[in-house]
N, C-alpha and C positions, 0 to 999 in steps of 0.2 A: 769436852763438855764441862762444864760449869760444876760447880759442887751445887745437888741435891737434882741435878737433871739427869736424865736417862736417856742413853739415843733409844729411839725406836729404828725396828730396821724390816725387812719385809718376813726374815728368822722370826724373831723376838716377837711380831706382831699379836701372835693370837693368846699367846700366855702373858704378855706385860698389858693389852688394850683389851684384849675382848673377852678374858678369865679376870681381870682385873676386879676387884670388891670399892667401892665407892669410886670417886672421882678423877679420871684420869685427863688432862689438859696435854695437848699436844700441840707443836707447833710445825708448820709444815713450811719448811723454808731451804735455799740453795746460796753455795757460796757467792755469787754472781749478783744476789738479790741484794739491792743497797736497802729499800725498806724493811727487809729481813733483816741486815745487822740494826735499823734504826730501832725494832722492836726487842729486839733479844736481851740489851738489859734488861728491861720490863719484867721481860719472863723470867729472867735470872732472881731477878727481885723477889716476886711473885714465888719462883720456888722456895726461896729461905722463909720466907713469911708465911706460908702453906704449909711447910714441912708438917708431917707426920697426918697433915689433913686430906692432901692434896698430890695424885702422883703426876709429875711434869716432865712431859719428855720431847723431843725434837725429832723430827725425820727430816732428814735431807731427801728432798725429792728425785733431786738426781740418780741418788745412790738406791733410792728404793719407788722407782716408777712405778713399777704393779702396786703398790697401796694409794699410791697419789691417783692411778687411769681410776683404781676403784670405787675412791670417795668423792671422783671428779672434780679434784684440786683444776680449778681454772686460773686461779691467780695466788701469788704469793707473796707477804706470807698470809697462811691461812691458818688462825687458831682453830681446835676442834675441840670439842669436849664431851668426853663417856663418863656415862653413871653406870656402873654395872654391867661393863659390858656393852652398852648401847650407846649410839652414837644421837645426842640427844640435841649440839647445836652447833653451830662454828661464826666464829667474824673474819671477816676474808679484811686486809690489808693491816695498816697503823691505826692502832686507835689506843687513846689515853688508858693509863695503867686503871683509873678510876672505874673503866669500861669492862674491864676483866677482871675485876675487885667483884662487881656486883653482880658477873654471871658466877662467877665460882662461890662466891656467898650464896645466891639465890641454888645451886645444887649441893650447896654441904648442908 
């Protein structure tokens, strides 16, 4: 993982996303996925410029299927995003970094 990313994994899930205190960005993405590696700078980015605002972490859905059958990840990648614990939106595939600037602004 990236410096200031955090794996999420189906363990870790309930005390890193859903005890979590403000903003948690996840991205739900598999080795296999070329538009998953197309977006993962982004979110790399996106974590160093978030830091201390923003907690940002990745699930490989392979590795952790029972959270993906959960939130019925249909395609990937899929961002998701918790406020407090709740799973409040998500954008399913590629989309411009400008696009995930102005949801994670509009929940800080």
């Amino acid at each position: 993982m990236a410096e200031g990313i955090l794996e999420a994994t189906t363990s870790n899930w309930e005390n890193e996303v859903l005890k979590a205190q403000g903003v948690v960005m996840i991205d739900f993405w598999a080795a296999w996925c070329g538009p998953c590696r197309m977006i993962s700078p982004t979110v790399e980015e996106l974590s160093k410029e978030y830091i201390g605002k923003v907690k940002v972490m990745k699930l490989n859905t392979d590795e952790n299927s029972e959270i993906a059958s959960k939130y019925k990840i249909m395609g990937i990648p899929t961002i998701m995003f918790f406020k407090d614990g709740v799973n409040v939106d998500q954008i399913v595939g590629v989309v411009p970094k400008q696009q995930l600037k102005a949801k994670l602004d509009s929940l800080l």
